[in-house]
Steps between C-alpha positions, in 0.01 A plus 500: 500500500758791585659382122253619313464792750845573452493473118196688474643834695833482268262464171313868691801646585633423096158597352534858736866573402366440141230763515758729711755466194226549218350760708816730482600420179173594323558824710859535415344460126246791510721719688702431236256578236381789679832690510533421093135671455656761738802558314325520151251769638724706613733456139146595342440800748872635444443499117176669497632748686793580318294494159309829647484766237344805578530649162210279371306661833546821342437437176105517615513847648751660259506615165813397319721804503424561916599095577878556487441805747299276750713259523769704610287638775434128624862440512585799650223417721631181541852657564400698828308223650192392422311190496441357114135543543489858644740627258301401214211652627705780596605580123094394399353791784735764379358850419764546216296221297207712472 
């Protein structure tokens, strides 16, 4: 009788360090997977930001001989400080476009 007691708490104690193993390899596999989705969101992020143009921004608000002109306000704009965003509309709320 304690024999096939015996046997039968070694075949639990196999079966659990089994599911232990599995466990935290499966989780060791989608952390894994996880950091690779990570790392290509950010590689997508960091190349949409860097493909910003403002120019085409202004090409709805400006006539064709004024675009050159507003985009060296955004940059000078740009130059003393301000955000992308609030420089654009910055150069868009002037008074000397009117």
């Amino acid at each position: 009788m304690k024999k096939k007691t015996g046997i039968s708490i070694f075949a639990m104690a196999v079966f659990g360090s089994c599911l232990v193993a599995t466990y935290y390899y499966n989780r060791k596999k989608i952390q894994f997977r996880i950091d690779k989705v990570n790392i290509a969101l950010d590689d997508y992020v960091s190349k949409k930001e860097n493909s910003y143009n403002p120019q085409s921004g202004f090409v709805e608000f400006f006539d064709k001989n004024h675009l050159r002109e507003a985009y060296n306000r955004y940059e000078e704009y740009l130059d003393l400080g301000l955000k992308k965003d609030d420089a654009f509309k910055s150069v868009i709320e002037d008074k000397r476009n009117k």
